[in-house]
N, CA and C atoms as an extended XYZ file, in Angstrom:
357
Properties=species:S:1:pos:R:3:atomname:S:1:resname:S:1:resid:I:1 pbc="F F F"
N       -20.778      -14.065      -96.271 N   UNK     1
C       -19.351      -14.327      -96.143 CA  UNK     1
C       -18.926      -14.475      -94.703 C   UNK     1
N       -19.881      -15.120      -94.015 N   UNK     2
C       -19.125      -15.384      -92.211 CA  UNK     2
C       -19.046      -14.459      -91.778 C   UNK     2
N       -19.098      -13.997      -90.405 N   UNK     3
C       -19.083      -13.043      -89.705 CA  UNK     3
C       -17.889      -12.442      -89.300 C   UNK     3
N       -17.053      -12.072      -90.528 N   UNK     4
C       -15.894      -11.093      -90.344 CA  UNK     4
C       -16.557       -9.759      -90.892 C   UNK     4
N       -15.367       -8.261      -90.435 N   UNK     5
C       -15.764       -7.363      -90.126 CA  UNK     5
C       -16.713       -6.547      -91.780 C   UNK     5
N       -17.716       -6.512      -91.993 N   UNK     6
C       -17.776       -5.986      -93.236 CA  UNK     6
C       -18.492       -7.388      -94.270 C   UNK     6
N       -18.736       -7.392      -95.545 N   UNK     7
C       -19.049       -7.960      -96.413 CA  UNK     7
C       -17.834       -8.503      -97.151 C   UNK     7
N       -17.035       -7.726      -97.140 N   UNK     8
C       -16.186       -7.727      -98.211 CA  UNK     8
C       -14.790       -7.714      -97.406 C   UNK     8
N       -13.598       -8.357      -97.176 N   UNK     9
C       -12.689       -8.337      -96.718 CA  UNK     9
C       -11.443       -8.576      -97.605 C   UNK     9
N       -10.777       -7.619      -98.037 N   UNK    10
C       -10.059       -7.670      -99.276 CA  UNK    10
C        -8.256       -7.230      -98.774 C   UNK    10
N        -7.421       -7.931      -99.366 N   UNK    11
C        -6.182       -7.395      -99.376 CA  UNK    11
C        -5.562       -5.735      -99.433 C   UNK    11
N        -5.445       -4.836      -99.154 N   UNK    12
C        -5.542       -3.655      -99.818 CA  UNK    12
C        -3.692       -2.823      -99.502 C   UNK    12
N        -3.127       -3.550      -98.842 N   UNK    13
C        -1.965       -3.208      -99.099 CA  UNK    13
C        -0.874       -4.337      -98.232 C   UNK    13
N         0.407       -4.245      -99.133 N   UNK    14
C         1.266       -5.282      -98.944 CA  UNK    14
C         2.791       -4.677      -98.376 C   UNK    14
N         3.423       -5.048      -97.392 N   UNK    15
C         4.658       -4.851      -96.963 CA  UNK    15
C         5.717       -5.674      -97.092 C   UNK    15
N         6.705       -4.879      -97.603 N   UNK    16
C         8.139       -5.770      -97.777 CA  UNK    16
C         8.903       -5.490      -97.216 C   UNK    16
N         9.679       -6.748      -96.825 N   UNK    17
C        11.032       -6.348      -95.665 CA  UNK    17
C        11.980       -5.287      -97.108 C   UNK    17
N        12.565       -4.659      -96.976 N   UNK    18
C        13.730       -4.347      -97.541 CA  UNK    18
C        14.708       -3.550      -97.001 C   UNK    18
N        15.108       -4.303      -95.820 N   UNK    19
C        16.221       -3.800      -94.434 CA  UNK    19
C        17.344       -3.995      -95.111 C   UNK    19
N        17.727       -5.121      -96.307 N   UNK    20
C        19.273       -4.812      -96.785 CA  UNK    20
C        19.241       -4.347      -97.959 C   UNK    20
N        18.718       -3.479      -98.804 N   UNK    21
C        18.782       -2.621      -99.333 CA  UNK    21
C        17.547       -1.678      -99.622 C   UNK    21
N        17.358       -1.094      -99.118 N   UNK    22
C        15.899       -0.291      -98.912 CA  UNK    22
C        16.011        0.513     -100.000 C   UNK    22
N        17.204        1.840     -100.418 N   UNK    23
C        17.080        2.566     -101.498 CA  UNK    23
C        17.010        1.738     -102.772 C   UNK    23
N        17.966        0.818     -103.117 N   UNK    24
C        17.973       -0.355     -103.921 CA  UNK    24
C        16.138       -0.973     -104.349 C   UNK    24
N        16.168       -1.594     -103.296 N   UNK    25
C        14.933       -1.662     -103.731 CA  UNK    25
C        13.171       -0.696     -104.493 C   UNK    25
N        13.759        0.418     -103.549 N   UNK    26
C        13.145        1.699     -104.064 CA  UNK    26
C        12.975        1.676     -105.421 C   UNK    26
N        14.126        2.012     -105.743 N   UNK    27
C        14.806        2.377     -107.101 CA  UNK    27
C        14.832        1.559     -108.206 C   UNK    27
N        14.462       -0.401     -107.720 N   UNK    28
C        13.813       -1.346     -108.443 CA  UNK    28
C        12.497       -1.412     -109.087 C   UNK    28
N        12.082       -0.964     -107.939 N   UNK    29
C        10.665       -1.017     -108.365 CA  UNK    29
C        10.106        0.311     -109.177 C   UNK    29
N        10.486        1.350     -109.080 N   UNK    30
C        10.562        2.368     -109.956 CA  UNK    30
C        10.946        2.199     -111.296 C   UNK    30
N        12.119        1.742     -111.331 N   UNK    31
C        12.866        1.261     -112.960 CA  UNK    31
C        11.611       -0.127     -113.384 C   UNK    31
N        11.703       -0.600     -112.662 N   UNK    32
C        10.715       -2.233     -113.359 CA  UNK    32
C         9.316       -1.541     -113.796 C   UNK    32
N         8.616       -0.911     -112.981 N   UNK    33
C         7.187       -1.018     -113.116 CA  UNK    33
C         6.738        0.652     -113.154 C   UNK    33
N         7.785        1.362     -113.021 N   UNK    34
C         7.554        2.720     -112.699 CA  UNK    34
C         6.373        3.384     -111.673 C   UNK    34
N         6.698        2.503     -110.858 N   UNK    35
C         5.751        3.098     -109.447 CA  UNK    35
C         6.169        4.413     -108.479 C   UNK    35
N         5.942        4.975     -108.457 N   UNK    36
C         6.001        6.157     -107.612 CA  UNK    36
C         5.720        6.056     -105.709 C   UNK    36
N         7.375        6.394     -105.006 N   UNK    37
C         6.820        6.265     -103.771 CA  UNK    37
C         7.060        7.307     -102.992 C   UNK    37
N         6.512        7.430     -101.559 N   UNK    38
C         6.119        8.684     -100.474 CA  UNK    38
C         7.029        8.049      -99.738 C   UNK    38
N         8.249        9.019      -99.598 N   UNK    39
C         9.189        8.478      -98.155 CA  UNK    39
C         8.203        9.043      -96.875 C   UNK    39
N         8.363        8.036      -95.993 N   UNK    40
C         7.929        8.040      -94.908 CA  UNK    40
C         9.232        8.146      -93.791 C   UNK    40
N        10.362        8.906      -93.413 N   UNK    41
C        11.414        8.478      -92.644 CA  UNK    41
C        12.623        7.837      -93.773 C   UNK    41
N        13.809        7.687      -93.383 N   UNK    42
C        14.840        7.263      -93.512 CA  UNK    42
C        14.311        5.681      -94.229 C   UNK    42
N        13.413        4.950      -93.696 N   UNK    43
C        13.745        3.705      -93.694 CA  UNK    43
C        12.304        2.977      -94.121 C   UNK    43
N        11.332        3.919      -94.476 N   UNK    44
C         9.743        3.630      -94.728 CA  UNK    44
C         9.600        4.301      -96.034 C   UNK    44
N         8.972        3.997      -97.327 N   UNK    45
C         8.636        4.362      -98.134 CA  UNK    45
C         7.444        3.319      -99.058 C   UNK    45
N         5.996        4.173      -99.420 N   UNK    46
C         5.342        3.656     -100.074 CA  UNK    46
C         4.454        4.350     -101.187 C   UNK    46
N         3.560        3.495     -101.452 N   UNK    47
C         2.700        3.855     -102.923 CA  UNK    47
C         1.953        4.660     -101.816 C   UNK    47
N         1.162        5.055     -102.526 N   UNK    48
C         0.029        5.430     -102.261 CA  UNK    48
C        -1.247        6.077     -103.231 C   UNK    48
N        -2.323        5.155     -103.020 N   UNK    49
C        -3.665        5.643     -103.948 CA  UNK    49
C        -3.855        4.788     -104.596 C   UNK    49
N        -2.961        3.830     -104.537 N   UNK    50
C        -3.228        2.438     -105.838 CA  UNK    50
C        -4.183        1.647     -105.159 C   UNK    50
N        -5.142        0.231     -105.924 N   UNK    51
C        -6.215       -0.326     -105.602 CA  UNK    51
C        -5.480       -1.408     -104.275 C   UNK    51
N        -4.534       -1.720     -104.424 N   UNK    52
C        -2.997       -2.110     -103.747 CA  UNK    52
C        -2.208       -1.654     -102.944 C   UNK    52
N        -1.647       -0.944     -102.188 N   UNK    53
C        -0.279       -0.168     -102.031 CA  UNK    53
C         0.734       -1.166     -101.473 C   UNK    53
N         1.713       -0.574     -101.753 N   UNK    54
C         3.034       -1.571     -101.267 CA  UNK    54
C         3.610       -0.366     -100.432 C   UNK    54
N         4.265       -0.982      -99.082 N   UNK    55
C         5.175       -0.508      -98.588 CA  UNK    55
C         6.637       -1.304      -98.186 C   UNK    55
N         7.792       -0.411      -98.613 N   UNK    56
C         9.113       -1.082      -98.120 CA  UNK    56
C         9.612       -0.551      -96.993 C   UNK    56
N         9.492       -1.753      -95.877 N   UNK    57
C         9.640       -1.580      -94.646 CA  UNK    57
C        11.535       -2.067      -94.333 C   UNK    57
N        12.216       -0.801      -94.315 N   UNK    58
C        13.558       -0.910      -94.103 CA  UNK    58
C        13.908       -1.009      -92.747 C   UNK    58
N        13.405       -1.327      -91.840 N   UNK    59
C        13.473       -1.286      -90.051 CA  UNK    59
C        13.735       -2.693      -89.879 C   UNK    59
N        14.800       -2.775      -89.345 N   UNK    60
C        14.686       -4.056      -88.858 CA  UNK    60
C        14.435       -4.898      -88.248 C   UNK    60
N        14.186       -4.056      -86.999 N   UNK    61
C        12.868       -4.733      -85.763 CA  UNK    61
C        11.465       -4.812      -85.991 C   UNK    61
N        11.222       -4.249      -86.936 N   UNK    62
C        10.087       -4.028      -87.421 CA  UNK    62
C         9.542       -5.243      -89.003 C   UNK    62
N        10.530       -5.557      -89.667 N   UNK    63
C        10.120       -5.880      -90.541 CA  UNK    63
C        10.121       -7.566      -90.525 C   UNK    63
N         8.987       -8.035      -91.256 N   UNK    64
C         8.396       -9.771      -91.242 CA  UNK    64
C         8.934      -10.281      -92.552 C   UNK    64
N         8.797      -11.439      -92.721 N   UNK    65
C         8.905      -12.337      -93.732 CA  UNK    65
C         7.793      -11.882      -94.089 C   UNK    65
N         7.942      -12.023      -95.195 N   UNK    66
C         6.111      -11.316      -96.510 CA  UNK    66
C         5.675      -12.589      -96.684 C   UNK    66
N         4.628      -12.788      -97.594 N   UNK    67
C         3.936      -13.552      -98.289 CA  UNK    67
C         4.228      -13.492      -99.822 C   UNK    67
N         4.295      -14.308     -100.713 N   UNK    68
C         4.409      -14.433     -101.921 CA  UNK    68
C         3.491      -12.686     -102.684 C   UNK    68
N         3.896      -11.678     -102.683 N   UNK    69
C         3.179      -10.415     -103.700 CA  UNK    69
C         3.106      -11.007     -105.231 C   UNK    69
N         1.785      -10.418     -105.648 N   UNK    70
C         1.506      -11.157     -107.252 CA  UNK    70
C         1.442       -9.374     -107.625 C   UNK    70
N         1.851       -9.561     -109.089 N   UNK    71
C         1.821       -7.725     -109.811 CA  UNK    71
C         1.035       -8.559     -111.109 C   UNK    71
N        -0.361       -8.128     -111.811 N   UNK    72
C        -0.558       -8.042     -112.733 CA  UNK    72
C        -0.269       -7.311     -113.454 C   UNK    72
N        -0.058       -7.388     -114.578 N   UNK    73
C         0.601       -6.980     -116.160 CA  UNK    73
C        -0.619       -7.328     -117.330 C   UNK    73
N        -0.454       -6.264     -118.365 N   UNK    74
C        -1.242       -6.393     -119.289 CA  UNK    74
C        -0.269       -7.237     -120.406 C   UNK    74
N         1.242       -7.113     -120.316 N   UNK    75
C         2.250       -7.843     -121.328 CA  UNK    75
C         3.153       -8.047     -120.222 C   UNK    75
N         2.998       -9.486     -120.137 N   UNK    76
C         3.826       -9.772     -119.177 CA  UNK    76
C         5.502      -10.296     -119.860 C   UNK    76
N         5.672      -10.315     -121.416 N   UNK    77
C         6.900      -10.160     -121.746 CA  UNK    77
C         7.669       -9.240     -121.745 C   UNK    77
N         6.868       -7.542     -121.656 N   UNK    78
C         7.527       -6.718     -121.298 CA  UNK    78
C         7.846       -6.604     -119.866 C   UNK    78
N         7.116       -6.850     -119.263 N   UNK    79
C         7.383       -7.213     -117.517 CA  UNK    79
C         8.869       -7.877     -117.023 C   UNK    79
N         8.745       -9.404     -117.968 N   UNK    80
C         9.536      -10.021     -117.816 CA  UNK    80
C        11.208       -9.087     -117.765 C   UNK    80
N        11.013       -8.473     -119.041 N   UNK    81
C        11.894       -7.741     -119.734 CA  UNK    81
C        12.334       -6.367     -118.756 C   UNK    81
N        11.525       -5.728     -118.146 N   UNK    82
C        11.645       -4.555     -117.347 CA  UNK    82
C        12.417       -4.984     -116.222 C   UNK    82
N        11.806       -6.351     -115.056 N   UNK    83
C        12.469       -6.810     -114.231 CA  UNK    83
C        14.029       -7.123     -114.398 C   UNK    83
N        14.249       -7.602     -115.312 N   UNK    84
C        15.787       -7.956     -115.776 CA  UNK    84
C        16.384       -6.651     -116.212 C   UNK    84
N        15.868       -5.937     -116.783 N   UNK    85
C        16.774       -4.565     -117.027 CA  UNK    85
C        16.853       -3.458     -115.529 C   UNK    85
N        16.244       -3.579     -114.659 N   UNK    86
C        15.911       -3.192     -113.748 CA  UNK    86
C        17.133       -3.598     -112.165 C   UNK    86
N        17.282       -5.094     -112.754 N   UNK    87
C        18.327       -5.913     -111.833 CA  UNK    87
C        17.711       -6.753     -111.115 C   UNK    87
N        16.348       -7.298     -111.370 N   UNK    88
C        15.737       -8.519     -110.676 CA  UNK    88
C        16.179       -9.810     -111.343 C   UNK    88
N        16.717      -10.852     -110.266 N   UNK    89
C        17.026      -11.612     -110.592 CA  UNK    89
C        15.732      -13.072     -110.951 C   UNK    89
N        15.399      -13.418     -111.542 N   UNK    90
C        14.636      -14.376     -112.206 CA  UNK    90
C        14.703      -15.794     -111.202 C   UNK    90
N        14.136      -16.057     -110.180 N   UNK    91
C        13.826      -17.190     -109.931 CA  UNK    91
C        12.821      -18.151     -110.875 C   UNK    91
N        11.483      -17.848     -111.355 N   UNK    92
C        11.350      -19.291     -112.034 CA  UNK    92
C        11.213      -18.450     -113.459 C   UNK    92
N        11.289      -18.881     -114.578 N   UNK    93
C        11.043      -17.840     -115.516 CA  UNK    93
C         9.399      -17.885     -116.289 C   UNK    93
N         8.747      -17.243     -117.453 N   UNK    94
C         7.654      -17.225     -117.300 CA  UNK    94
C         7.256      -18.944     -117.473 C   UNK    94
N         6.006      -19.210     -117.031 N   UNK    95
C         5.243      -20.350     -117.306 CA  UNK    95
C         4.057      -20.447     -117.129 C   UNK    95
N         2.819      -20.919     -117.440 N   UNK    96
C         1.935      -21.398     -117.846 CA  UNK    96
C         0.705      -21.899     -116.418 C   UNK    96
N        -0.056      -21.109     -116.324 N   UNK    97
C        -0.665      -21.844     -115.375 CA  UNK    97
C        -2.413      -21.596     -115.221 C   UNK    97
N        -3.441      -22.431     -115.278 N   UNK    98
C        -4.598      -22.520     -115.249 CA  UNK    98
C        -4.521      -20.852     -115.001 C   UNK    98
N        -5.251      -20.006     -116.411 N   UNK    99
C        -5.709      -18.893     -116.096 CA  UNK    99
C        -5.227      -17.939     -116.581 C   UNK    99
N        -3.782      -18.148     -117.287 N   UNK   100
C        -2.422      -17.622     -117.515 CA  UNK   100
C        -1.195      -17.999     -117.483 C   UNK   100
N        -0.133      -17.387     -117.559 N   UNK   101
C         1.327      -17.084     -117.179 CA  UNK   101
C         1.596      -16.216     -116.818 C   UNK   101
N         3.010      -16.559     -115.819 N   UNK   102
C         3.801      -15.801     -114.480 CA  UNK   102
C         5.249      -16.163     -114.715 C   UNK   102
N         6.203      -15.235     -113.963 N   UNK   103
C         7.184      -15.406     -113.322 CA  UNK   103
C         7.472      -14.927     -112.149 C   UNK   103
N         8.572      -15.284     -111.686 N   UNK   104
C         8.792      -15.174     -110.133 CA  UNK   104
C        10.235      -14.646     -110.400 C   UNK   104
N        10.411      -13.546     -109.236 N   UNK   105
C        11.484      -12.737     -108.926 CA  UNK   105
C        11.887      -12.531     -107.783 C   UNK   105
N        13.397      -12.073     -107.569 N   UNK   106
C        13.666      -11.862     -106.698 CA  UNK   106
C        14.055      -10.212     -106.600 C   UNK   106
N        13.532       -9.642     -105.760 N   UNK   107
C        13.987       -7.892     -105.489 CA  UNK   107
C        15.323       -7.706     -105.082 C   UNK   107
N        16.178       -6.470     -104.793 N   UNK   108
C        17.104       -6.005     -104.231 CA  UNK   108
C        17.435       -6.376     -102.722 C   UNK   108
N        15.879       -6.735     -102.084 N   UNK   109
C        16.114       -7.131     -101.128 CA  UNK   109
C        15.960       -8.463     -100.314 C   UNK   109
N        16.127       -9.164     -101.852 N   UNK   110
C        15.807      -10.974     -101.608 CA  UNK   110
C        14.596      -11.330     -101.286 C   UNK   110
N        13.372      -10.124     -101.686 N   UNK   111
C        11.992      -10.549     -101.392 CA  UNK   111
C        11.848      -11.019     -102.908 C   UNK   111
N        10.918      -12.385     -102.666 N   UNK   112
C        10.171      -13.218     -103.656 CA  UNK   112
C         8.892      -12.488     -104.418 C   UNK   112
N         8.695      -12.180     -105.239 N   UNK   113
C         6.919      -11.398     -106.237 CA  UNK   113
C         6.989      -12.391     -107.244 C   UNK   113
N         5.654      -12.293     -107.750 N   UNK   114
C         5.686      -13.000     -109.018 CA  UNK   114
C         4.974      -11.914     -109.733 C   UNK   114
N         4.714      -12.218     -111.212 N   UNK   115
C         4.480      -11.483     -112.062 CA  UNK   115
C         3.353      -12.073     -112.924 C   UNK   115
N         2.288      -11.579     -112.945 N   UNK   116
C         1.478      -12.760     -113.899 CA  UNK   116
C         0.632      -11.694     -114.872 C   UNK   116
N        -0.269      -12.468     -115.924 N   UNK   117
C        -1.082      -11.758     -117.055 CA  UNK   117
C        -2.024      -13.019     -117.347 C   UNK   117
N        -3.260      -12.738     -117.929 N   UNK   118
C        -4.826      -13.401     -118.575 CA  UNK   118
C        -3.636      -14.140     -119.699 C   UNK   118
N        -2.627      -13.265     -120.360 N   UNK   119
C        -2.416      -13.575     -121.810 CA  UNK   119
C        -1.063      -14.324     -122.015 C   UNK   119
């Protein structure tokens, strides 16, 4: 695999701006997916121990434009369903794509995820 550090160079955790609503968002992602997070400070809070971790980076000098985050789901109609009861607003809704189906959301804090499943 080219001479980067290791064999294996893998994603292992993801940061989100959520400077305009940081508790909001907290509290999204808890209700949607029931994730559990470690405040770090006023304005830092994340997973921790997952194959993944997410952190919501509420600083504003500090925080970047993200990259598109993907969440697998084993039923992604209940997904669908959690996000909307939760208060995510639905940018594309589910659809169909080599491998599966996804949808795309928007968080509390106008960050973009999508949502996908095998099924």
């Amino acid at each position: 695999m080219g001479d980067g550090p290791g064999s294996v160079a893998q994603i292992d955790y993801v940061e989100l701006p959520s400077v305009t609503a940081h508790e909001l968002t907290r509290a999204f992602y808890t209700k949607a997916f029931a994730w559990n997070f470690t405040e770090f400070g006023p304005d830092y809070a994340a997973t921790e121990g997952e194959t993944v971790d997410v952190g919501l980076n509420g600083q504003r000098e500090e925080s970047l434009s993200a990259p598109l985050p993907v969440i697998r789901v084993d039923d992604l109609d209940a997904a669908f369903d959690a996000v909307g009861k939760a208060g995510g607003i639905i940018a594309k809704p589910i659809f169909a794509f080599p491998g599966g189906r996804r949808f795309h959301f928007i968080d509390p804090s106008g960050s973009e995820l999508a949502v996908w499943s095998t099924a």
